[in-house]
C-alpha positions as CSV (number, residue, x, y, z in Angstrom):
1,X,0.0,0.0,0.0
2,X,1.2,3.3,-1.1
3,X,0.9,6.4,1.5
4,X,-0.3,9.9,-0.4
5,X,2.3,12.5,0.3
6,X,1.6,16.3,-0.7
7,X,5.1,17.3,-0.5
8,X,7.7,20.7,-0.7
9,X,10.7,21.7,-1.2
10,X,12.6,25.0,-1.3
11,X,16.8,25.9,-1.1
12,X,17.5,27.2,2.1
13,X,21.1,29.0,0.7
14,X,22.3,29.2,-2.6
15,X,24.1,25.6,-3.9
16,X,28.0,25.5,-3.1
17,X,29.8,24.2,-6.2
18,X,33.2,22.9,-5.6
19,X,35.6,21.6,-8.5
20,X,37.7,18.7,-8.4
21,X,40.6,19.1,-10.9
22,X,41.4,15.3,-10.4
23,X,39.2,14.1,-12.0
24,X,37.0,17.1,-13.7
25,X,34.2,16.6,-11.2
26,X,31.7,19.1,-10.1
27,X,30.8,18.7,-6.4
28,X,27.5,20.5,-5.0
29,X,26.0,20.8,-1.8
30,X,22.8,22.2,-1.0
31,X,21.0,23.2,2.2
32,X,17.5,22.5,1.6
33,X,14.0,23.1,3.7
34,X,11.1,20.3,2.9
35,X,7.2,20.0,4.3
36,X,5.6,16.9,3.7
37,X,2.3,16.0,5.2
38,X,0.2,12.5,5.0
39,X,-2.4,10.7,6.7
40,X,-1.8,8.1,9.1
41,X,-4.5,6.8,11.6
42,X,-2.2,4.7,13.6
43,X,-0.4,7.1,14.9
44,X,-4.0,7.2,16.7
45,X,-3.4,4.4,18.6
46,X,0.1,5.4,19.3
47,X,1.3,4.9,23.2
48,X,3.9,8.0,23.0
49,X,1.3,10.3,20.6
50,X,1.7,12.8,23.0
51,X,4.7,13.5,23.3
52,X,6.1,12.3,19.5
53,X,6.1,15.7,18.4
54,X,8.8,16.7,21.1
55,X,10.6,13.2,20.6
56,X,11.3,13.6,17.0
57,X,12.3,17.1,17.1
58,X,15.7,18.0,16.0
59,X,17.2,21.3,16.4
60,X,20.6,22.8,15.1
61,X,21.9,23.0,18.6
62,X,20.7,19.1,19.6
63,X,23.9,17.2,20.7
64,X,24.8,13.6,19.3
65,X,22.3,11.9,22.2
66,X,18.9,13.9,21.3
67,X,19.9,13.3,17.6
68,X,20.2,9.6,17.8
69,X,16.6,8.7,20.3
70,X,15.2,10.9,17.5
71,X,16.4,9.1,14.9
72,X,15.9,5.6,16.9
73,X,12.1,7.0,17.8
74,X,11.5,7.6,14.1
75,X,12.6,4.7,12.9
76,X,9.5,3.0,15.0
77,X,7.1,5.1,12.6
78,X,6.6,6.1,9.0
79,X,8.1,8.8,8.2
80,X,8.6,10.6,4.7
81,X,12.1,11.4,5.6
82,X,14.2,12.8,2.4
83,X,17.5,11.3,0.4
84,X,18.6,13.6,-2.3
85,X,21.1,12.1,-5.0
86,X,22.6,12.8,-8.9
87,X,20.5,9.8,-10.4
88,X,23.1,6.6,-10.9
89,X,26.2,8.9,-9.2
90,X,24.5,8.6,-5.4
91,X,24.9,11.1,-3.2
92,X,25.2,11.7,0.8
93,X,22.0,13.5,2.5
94,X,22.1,14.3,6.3
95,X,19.3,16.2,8.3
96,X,19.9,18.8,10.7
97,X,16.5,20.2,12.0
98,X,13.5,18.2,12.5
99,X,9.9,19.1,13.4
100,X,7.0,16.7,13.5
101,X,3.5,17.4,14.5
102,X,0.0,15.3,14.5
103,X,-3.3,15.9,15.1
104,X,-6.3,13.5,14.9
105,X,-8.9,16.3,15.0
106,X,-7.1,18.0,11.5
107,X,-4.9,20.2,10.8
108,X,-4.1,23.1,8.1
109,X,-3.1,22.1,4.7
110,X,0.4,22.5,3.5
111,X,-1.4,23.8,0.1
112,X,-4.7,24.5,0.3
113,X,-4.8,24.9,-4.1
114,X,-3.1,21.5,-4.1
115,X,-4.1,19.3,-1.3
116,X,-3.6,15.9,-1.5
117,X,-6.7,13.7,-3.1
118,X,-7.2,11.0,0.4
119,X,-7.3,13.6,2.8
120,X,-10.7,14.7,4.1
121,X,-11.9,18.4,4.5
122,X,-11.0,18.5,8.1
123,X,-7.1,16.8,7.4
124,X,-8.1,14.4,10.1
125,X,-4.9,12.4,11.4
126,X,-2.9,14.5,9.3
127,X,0.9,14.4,10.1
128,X,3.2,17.0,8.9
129,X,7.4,16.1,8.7
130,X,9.0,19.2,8.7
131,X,12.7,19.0,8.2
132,X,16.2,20.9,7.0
133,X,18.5,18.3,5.2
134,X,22.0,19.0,3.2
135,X,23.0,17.0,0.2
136,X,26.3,16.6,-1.2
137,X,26.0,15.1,-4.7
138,X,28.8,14.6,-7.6
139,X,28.8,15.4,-11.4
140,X,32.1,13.5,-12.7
141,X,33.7,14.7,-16.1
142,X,32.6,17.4,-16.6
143,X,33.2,18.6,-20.4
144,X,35.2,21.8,-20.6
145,X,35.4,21.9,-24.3
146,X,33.7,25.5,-24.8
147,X,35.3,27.0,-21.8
148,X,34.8,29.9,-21.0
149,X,31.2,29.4,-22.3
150,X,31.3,26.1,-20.9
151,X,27.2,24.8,-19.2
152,X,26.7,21.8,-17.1
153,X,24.0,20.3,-16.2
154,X,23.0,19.5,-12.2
155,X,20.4,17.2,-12.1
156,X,18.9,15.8,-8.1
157,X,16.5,13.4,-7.7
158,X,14.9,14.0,-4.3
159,X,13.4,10.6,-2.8
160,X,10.8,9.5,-0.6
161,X,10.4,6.2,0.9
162,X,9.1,3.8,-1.8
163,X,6.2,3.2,0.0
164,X,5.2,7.4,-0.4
165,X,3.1,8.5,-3.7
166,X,4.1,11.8,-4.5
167,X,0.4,14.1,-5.5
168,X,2.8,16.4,-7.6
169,X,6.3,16.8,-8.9
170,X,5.6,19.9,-10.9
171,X,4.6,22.2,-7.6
172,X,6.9,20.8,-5.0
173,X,9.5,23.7,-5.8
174,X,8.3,26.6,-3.6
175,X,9.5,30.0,-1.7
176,X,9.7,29.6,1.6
177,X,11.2,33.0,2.2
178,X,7.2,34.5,2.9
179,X,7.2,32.4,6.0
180,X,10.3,34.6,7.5
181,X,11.8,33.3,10.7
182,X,9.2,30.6,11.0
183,X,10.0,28.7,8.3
184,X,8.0,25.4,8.8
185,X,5.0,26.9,10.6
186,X,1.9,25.6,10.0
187,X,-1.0,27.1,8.2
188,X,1.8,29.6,6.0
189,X,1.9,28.3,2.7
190,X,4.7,28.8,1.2
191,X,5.5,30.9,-2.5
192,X,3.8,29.2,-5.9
193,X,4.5,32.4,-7.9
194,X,6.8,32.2,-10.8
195,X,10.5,33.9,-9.5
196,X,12.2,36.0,-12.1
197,X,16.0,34.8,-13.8
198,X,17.5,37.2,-11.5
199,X,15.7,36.1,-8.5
200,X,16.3,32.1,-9.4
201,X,20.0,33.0,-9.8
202,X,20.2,34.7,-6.3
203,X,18.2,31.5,-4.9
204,X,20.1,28.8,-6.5
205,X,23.4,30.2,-7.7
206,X,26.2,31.2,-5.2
207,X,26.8,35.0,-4.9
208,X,30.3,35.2,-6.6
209,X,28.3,35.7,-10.1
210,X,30.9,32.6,-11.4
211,X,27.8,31.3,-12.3
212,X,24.1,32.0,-14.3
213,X,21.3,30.7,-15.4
214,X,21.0,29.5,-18.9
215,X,18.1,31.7,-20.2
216,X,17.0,29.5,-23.0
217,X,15.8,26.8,-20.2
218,X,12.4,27.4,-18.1
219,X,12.4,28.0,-14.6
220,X,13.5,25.2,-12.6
221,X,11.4,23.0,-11.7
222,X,10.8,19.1,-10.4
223,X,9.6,16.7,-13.3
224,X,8.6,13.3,-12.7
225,X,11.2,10.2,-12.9
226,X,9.0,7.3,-13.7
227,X,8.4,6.8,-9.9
228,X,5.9,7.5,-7.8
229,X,8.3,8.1,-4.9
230,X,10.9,10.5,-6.6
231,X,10.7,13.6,-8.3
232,X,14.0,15.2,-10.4
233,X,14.8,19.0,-10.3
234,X,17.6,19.8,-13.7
235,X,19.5,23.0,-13.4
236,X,21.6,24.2,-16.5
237,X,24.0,26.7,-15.0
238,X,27.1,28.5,-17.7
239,X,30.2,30.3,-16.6
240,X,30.0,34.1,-16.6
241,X,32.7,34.7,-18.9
242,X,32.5,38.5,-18.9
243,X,35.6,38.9,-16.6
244,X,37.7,36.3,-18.7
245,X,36.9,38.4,-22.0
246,X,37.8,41.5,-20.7
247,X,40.4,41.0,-18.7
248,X,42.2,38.0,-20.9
249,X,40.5,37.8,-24.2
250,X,40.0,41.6,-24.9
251,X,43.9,41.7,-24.6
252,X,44.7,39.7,-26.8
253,X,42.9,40.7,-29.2
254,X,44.4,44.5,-28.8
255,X,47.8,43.4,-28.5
256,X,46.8,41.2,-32.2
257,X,45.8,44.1,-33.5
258,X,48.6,46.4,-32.9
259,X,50.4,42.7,-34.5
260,X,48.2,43.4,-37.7
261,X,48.8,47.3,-38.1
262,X,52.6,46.9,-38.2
263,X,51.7,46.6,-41.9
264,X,51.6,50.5,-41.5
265,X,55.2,51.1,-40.8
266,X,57.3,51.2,-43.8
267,X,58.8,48.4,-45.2
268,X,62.4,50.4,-46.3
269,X,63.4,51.6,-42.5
270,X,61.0,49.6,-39.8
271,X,61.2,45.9,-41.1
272,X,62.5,45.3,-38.0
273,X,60.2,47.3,-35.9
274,X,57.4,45.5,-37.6
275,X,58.6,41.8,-37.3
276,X,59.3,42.8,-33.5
277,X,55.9,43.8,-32.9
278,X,54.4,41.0,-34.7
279,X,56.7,38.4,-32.6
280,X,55.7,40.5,-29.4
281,X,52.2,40.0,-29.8
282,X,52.6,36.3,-30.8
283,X,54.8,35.4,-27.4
284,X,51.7,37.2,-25.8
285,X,49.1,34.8,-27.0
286,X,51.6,32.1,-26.3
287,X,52.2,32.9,-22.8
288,X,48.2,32.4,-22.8
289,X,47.7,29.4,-24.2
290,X,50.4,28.1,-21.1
291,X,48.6,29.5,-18.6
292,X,46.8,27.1,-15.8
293,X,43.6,27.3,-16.5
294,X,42.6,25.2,-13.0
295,X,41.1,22.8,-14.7
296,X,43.5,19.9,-14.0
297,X,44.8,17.8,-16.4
298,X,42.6,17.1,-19.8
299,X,43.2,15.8,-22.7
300,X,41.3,17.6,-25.5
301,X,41.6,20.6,-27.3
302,X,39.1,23.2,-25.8
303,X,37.3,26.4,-27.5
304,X,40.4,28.9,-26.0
305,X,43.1,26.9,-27.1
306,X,41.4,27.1,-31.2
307,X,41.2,30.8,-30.3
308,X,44.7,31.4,-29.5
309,X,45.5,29.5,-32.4
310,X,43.6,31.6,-34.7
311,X,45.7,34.6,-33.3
312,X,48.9,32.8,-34.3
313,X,47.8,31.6,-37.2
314,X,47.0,35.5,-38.2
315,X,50.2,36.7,-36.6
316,X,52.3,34.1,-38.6
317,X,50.6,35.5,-42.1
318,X,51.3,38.9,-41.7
319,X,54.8,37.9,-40.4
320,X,55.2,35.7,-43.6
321,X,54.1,38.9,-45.5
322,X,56.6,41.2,-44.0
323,X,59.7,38.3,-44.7
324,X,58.1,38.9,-48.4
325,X,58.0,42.2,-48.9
326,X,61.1,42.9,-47.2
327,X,62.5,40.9,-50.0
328,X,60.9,43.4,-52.3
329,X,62.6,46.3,-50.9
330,X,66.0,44.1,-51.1
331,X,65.1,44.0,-54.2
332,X,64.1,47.4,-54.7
333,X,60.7,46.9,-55.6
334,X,59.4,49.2,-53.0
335,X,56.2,50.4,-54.8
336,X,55.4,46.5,-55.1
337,X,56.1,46.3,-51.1
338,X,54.1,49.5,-50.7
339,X,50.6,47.6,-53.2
340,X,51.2,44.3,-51.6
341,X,51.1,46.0,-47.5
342,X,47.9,48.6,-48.9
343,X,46.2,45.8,-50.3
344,X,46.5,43.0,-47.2
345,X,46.1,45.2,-44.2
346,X,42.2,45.8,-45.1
347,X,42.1,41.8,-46.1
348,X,44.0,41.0,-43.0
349,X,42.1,42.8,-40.5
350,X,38.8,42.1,-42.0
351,X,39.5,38.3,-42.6
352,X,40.4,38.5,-38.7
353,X,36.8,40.3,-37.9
354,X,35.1,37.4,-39.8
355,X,37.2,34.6,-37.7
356,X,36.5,35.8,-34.3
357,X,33.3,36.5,-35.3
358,X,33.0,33.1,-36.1
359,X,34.8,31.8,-32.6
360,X,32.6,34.0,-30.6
361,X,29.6,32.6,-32.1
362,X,30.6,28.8,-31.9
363,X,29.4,28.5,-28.1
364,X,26.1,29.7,-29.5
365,X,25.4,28.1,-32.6
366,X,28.5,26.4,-33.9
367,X,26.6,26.2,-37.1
368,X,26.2,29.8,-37.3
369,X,30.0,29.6,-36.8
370,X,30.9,27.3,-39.7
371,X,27.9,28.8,-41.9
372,X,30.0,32.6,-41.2
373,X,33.3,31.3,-42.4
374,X,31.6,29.0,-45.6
375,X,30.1,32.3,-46.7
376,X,31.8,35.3,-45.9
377,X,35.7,34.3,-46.0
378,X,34.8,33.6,-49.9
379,X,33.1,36.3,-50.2
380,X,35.7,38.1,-49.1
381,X,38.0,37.1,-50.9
382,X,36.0,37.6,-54.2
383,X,36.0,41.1,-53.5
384,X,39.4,41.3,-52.6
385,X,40.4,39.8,-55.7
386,X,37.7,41.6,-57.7
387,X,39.1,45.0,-56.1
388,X,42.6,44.2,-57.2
389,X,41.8,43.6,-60.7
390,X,39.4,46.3,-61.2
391,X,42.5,48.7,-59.7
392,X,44.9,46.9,-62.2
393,X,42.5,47.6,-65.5
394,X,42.0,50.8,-64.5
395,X,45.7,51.7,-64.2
396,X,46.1,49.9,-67.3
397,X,43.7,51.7,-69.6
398,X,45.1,55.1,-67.6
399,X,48.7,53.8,-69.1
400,X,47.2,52.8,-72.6
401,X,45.8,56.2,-72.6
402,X,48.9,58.0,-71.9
403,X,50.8,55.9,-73.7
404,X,48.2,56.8,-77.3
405,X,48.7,60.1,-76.3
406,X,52.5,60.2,-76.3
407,X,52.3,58.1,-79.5
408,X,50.4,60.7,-81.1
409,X,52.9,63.5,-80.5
410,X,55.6,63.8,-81.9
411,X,59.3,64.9,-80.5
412,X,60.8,66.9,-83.5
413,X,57.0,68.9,-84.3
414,X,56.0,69.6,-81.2
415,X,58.4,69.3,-78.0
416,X,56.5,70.8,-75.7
417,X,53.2,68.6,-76.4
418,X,55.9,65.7,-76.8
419,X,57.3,66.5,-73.1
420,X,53.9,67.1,-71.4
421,X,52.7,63.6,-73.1
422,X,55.7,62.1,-71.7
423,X,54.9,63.1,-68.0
424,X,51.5,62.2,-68.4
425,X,52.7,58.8,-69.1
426,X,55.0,59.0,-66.2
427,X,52.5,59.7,-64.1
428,X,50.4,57.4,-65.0
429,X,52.7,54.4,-64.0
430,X,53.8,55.9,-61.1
431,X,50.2,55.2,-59.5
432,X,51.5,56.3,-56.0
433,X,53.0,59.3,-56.8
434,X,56.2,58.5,-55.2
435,X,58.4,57.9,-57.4
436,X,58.7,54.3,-59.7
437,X,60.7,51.6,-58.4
438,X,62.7,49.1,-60.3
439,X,59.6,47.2,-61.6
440,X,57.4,50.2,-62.8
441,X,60.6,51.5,-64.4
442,X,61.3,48.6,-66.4
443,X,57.5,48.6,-67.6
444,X,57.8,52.2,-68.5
445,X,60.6,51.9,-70.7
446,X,60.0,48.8,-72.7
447,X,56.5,50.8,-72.6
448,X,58.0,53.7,-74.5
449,X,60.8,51.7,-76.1
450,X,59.2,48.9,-77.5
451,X,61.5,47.9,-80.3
452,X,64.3,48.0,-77.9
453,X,66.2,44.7,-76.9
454,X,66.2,43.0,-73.3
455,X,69.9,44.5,-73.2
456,X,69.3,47.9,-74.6
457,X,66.4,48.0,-72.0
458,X,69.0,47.0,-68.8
459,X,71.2,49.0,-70.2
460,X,68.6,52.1,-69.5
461,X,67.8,51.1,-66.0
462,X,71.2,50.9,-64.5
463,X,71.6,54.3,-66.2
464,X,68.3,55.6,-64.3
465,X,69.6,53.7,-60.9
466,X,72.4,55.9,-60.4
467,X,69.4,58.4,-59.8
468,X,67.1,56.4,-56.8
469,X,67.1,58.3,-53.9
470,X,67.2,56.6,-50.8
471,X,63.4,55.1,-50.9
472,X,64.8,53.4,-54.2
473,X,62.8,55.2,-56.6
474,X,63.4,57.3,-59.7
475,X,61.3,61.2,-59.0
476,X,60.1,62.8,-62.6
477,X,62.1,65.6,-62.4
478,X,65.2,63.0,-61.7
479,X,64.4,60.7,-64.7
480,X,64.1,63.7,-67.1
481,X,67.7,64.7,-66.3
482,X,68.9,61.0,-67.1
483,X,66.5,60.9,-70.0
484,X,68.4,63.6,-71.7
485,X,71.6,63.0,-70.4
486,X,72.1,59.3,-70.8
487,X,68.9,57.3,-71.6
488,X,68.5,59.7,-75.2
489,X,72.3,58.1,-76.1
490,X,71.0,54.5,-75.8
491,X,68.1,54.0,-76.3
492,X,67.2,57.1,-78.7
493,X,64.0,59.0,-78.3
494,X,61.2,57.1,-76.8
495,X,58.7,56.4,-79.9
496,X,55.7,54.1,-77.8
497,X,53.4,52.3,-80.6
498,X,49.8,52.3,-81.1
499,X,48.3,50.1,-78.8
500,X,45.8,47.1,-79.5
501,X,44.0,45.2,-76.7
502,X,46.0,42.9,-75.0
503,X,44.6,40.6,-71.6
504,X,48.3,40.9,-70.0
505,X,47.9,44.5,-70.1
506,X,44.4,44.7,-68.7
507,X,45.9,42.6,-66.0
508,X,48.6,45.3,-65.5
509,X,51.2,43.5,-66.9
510,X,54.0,45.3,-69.3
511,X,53.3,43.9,-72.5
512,X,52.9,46.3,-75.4
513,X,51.3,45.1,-78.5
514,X,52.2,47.5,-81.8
């Protein structure tokens, strides 16, 4: 025969939750309060009725003697006492206050909304079992994959004898904070209303903030476990990671930065500057990924170790691409140094946008996160590529132009026109203004010297070398002194032919078709 129980349950202090770096357990122990009131004639009959209530009482200042005749006196009668446990892992419950009162005549019902079906209007032999218990339960391996965003789940069944029937799992979590001092007192029924996140997360959650309330779930509540006897409260609680982004993450990812806009100092005079800086930043994200995270040993690679990876996987590209273009200026291909820096520091830093984007968003909705980087890492690289090329035809058809308008002129009818022509054309392969290096040089003469030889052409450019200044670049006004001074005795007067189309040229290349 099963015994109706109408049955509550609130937290007396927030949970304590310990962690166990041996083995990646979560430990919690909860103070909890708990009414539970039956009916049971015999006690009737009882010889010590009158004086049970005082027997069983436990207080917080009883010694070990009153605590064990209680617990030796109860064990003569049916009482709904509590166990609390994490499902299969078990659990330890020990009670520290007990209150127990009968009456034959009736008594008040714990919930007057709810009462329990077998009890009569009166409550007649109604028993109520008031009592304070703490539980100390264990979550082993716990998965730390997303931390800081790591959630866990705490789940505790609470238990009654097996011969109890529980009326309801779904009310049995209440307020007991509108009783006050007098916690168990009868007639007070205890808060039904629905608590706020905040108000759950003060209740529950200890007052360090470590810890929240995942919003997403309902309010917590007991569901049913298949068993009359046993009802089953699951909390989902995440780590407040506002601290750790801040203080840690937010770091990084300024010190990364200032990494990514070395590409602003110049290649000629600060490649060392700028590889310093870069390898500054990267031992700072190192010295991160090394640091103990108190999490004990694991064996898996969690979400902060792919995010400092993504920073030295950025760091390491634009270190890679200041190696490169500090080979250009070796070379003295500074203006090619100066395109290839203008055009990957945009690219760079918004490629890097995209990817935390993406990391940030992966504790969420890790497809969102793959769905980010499927779509807009192509996407921007279309339009980096589609920016380059549309830059490339344009300077092209600005050179073709120039270059019909030189051809047009001529030096011996018209030498101004012929002169101005010839600085348009200048001008228009020396797209930065600066100056041309080594590269746009060679293109401008075998531009405006088309019938001359590979030889005749290096002839030209070591004659217009002796005039780079120090950035390695040829000015106008410098290139028009060589031109009449030395390049005129090579390589003659420049006399560019009419242009035809020509896909290298839209490209940007240097190929001139007569």
């Amino acid at each position: 025969m099963r015994v109706d129980v109408s049955f509550e349950i609130d937290f007396a202090q927030p949970l304590l939750l310990g962690f166990q770096t041996s083995d990646q357990s979560l430990i919690v122990k909860a103070s909890m309060l708990y009414r539970a009131q039956w009916v049971d004639s015999r006690l009737a009959t009882a010889p010590c009725r009158k004086v049970l209530s005082e027997a069983l009482k436990v207080e917080s200042t009883s010694n070990s003697a009153e605590r064990a005749v209680a617990s030796q006196l109860g064990g003569m009668h049916w009482l709904p006492a509590v166990t609390v446990t994490a499902g299969e892992n078990g659990g330890n419950t020990s009670t520290t206050e007990t209150s127990f009162y009968y009456n034959e005549t009736g008594v008040p019902f714990l919930d007057e909304n709810n009462p329990v079906t077998s009890l009569d209007a009166n409550c007649s032999h109604c028993a109520v079992l008031r009592a304070k218990v703490v539980a100390t339960i264990t979550h082993p391996e716990l998965d730390f994959s997303l931390w800081p965003f790591d959630q866990h789940l705490i789940e505790m069944v609470v238990a009654l004898p097996k011969t109890a029937k529980l009326s309801s799992c779904g009310g049995a979590l209440r307020d007991s904070s509108v009783a006050g001092s007098t916690w168990g007192a009868l007639g007070e029924t205890w808060d039904t209303s629905a608590l706020t996140l905040e108000q759950w997360e003060a209740k529950l959650l200890p007052a360090t903030k470590e810890w929240l309330l995942v919003e997403e779930d309902s309010p917590p509540h007991f569901v049913p476990t298949g068993e009359s006897h046993s009802c089953r409260l699951e909390i989902t609680i995440r780590r407040s990671a506002t601290v750790y982004v801040v203080k840690q993450l937010a770091i990084t990812i300024v010190f990364v930065v200032c990494g990514l806009l070395a590409l602003l100092m110049a290649p000629a005079e600060l490649t060392g500057d700028r590889v310093a800086t870069i390898l500054f930043s990267a031992l700072l994200v190192s010295t991160n990924m090394q640091a103990d995270k108190g999490l004990g040993s694991l064996q898996y690679i969690m979400w902060i170790d792919v995010f400092n990876l993504v920073q030295i996987f950025v760091l390491l590209f634009v270190l890679l691409e200041s190696i490169y273009v500090h080979k250009q200026v070796v070379q003295q291909r500074t203006r090619s140094a100066a395109r290839l820096d203008a055009a990957l520091l945009p690219f760079t830093l918004v490629l890097y946008i995209i990817l935390l984007f993406a990391l940030f968003s992966f504790h969420i909705s890790p497809t969102a996160c793959w769905m980010s980087i499927a779509v807009l890492v192509p996407l921007l690289l279309i339009a980096s590529v589609s920016g380059y090329v549309a830059s490339r035809r344009r300077a092209a058809r600005q050179r073709a132009e120039a270059l019909r308008f030189l051809s047009s002129t001529s030096a011996d009818d018209d030498p101004q026109g012929f002169r101005e022509a010839l600085r348009q054309l200048f001008a228009a392969f020396d797209s930065e203004q600066n100056g041309l290096d080594i590269d746009q040089l060679r293109a401008f003469l075998t531009a405006v010297y088309p019938s001359a030889g590979k030889k005749d052409i290096a002839s030209g450019m070591q004659a217009a070398r002796q005039m780079f200044d120090e950035n390695h670049t040829i000015s106008l006004e410098n290139f028009e002194l060589v031109l009449e001074s030395q390049l005129q005795g090579l390589l003659g007067t420049p006399k560019p032919a009419p242009l035809r189309s020509s896909k290298r040229w839209a490209w940007g290349g240097t190929k001139v078709q007569p």
